[in-house]
Structures are given as structure tokens and as C-alpha cells.
N, C-alpha and C positions, 0 to 999 in steps of 0.2 A: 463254689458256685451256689447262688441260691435258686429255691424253688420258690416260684412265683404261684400264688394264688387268688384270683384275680375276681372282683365278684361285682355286677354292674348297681346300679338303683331300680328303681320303680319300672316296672312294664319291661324289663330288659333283661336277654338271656345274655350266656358266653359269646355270642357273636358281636356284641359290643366291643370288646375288646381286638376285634380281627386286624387293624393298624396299628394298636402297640405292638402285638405280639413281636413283628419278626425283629425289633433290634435286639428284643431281651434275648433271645433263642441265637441272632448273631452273635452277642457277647457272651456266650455259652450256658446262662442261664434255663433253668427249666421254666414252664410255662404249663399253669393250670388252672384256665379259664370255664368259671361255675357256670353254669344255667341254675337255679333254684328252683323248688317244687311248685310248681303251679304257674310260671314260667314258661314264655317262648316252649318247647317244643316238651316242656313236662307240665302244661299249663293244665293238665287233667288229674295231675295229684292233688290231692286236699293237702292244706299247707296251713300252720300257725305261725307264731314268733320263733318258738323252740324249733318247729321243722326245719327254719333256715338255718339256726345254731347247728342243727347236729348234721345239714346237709353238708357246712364246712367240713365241722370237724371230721364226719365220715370219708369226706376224702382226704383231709390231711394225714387222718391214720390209719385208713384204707390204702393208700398210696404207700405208707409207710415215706412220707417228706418231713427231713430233716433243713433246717439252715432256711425254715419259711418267712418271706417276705409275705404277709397277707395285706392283701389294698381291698379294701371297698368303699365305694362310690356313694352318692348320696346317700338313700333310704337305707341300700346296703349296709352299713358303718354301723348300723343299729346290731345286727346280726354279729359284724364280723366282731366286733368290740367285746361281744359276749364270747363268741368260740376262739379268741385271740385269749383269752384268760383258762379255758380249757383245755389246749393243745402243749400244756408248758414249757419245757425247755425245746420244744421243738421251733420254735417261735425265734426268730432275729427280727422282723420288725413289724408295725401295722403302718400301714400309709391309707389314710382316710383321705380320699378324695373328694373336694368339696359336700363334706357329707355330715349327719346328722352321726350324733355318739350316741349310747345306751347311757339312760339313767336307771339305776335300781329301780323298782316298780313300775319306771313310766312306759310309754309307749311311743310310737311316730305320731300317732293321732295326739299324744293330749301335749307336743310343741308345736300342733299345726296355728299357724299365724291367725286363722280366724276364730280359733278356738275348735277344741275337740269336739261339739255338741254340730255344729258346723260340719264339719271332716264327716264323724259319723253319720252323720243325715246321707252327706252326698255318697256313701259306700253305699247305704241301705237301697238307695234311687236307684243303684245300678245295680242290683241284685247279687249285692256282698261282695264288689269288686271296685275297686279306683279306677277310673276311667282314663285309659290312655292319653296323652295331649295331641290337639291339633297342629297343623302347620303355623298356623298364630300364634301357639304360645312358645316358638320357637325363636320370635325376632326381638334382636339383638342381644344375640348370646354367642356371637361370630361364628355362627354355621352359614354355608353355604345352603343354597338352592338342592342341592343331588346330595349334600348330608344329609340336613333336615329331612329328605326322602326318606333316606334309609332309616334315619332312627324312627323316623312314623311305620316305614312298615316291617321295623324290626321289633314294634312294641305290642303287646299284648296286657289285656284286662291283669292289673295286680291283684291277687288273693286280699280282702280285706282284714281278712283275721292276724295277720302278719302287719297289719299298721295296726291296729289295736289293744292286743294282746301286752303286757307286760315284758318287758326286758328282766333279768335274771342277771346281776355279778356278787361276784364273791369277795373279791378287793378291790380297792381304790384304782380306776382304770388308767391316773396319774402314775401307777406304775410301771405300765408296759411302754417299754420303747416305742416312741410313736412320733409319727410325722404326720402332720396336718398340713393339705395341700388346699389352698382358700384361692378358687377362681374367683378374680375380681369385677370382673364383669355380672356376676351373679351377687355384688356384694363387697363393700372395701374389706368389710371387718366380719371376721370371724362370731356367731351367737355368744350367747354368755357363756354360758356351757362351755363352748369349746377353749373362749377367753380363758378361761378359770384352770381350766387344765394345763394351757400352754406355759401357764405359771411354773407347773412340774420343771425340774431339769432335766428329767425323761423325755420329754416333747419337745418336740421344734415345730416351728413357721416356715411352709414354701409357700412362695405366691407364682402365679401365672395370671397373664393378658389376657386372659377369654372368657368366655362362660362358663355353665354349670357342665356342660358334656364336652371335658377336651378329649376324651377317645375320638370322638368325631371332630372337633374344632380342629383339634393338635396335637393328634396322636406321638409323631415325632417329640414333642418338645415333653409329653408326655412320658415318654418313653426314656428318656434323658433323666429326667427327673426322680424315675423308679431306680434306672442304672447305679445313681449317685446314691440313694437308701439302699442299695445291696451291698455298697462297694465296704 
């Protein structure tokens, strides 16, 4: 069986995950969904790029979890990309969910679409935080009315030093078994970045019908989809 460790994007703790959880844990899988530092209900720890690297890894080998399936979601994927090359054989796969990879040196901020100069203006205006999204920038991304609730007020101010900050890897991230999960609704095609990778015979292409948040859009089909990367 594997252990699931489960890790959301921007503004979001482990509670994101609360509608995949129960078929993993049906199909006898373990389940261990992060909050990060500075985070939903740790949003008082001071937090950089590395803090979220070694928050993984401290619980992968705090736990002492072997046979780990590591998934993160957007922003997250920047993190888990780094502590999925850390954790070594303890690792069976990464499933990055509609999400950004780590490049050596770079950061979230300097692939933001409007440019990094951009990005960091708007951290600084909000006093060194990324500001949660509104109910608006939730539509057409197939949430519901009483989703969208929940993710607004399951989200809190992101630490901006963890968008900032440099990514750290050690090998070619082409390496690590990896499944790339590319919600289409947020997007036909995968960045170049991730393009380039998918080249690896270590990566594959999943696609899904939804937006960027299918814990909430389609947890179920979500959940389906991790089942088949464990099997």
C-alpha cells in the first residue's frame, strides 16, 4: 500500500484535500495531508522556499513513510519537486497537480506571467504576503457556489518569501517518476517547462475536464486518478 502525501497550492492548508481523502484510505492506502508553515492554521510560522522543502521532508522521515506517493498541487509542486529528490528510495511517485515544477535557481515569482517585477510589487502592497483570490476569480474553473465558499474561506494570506526565494535541485528532475496531472479548463497545454519534461520516459500526461482546483471541482475523479499512480 502506499503512503499518500498530499500538499495543496497557494493560500491553502491540509484541509483542501478533505474529499479526496476517504477513497485513498478506502482502498487501504495511508493519507498524509500537509498544511505548510505559514499556512491555514501554521500561518504564524515565518516560512521561506527551503521551510516548505524540509516541511515535507520532515514528515516523510518523521513518519518514518516508505512506498510514498508525494502529489502537489499548483504553487506547491515547486516545493514537493525539491523534497521528492531528497527523500530517495523512499519515493514511488510525484503526481503534480496542475502545478508549477522547480527550476534550479528560479523561483514562482520570476514564471509569473506578468513578470516577476510585477509579482513582487503586488507581495510588497500587501505587506510580504500574496493575497488570497476573490469569489471572481473563481469562475469558470467548474466550482460550484458552496465550493468556491469553502476554498475562499479555507484560504489565507501566502508567506511571500516562499514565492520568491530560489528553488534548489540536485539532478535532472526528468528523473523522478512523475505524473503530471494538467486540468484543462485552467489551460489545454501544459508550460514549457513541464512540455519539456514530459519528453522524460519517466513522466507521463493525465488530463481531467475541470479547472485548476479539482479537490474541490472533483475530488472523486481526483481520487481515481491518484488510486491508478499507486497501483
Amino acid at each position: 500500500m502506499a503512503e499518500f502525501v498530499l500538499v495543496a497550492g497557494a493560500w491553502l492548508g491540509s484541509s483542501a484535500w478533505d474529499e479526496v481523502l476517504p477513497p485513498l484510505r478506502a482502498a487501504g492506502h495511508g493519507t498524509h495531508p500537509l498544511t505548510l508553515s505559514g499556512l491555514a492554521d501554521k500561518r504564524d510560522v515565518p516560512a521561506g522556499q527551503q521551510t516548505h522543502v524540509q516541511d515535507i521532508v520532515d514528515e516523510i522521515e518523521g513518519r518514518d513513510l516508505r512506498d510514498v506517493v508525494l502529489v502537489g498541487h499548483s504553487y506547491a509542486g515547486i516545493p514537493v519537486g525539491q523534497a521528492a529528490e531528497r527523500i530517495g528510495d523512499r519515493l514511488t511517485r510525484v503526481v503534480f497537480v496542475d502545478s508549477e515544477v522547480p527550476v534550479d535557481g528560479g523561483s514562482f515569482a520570476s514564471g509569473w506571467w506578468q513578470g516577476q517585477a510585477t509579482f513582487e510589487a503586488q507581495i510588497a502592497a500587501n505587506g510580504g504576503y500574496w493575497a488570497p483570490l476573490d469569489v471572481a476569480d473563481f469562475e469558470g474553473q467548474d466550482l460550484t457556489d458552496e465550493q468556491i465558499a469553502r476554498l475562499v474561506a479555507a484560504s489565507t494570506p501566502h508567506p511571500g518569501a516562499t514565492l520568491t526565494e530560489p528553488a534548489v535541485l540536485s539532478r535532472p528532475l526528468g528523473e523522478l517518476p512523475t505524473t503530471y496531472v494538467k486540468c484543462l479548463l485552467d489551460g489545454p497545454e501544459p508550460n514549457d517547462t513541464v512540455a519539456k519534461l514530459l519528453t522524460s520516459e519517466h513522466w507521463r500526461l493525465v488530463t481531467m475536464a475541470t479547472g485548476h482546483w479539482p479537490m474541490f471541482s472533483q475530488p472523486a475523479e481526483l481520487a481515481r486518478v491518484l488510486l491508478a499512480e499507486a497501483a
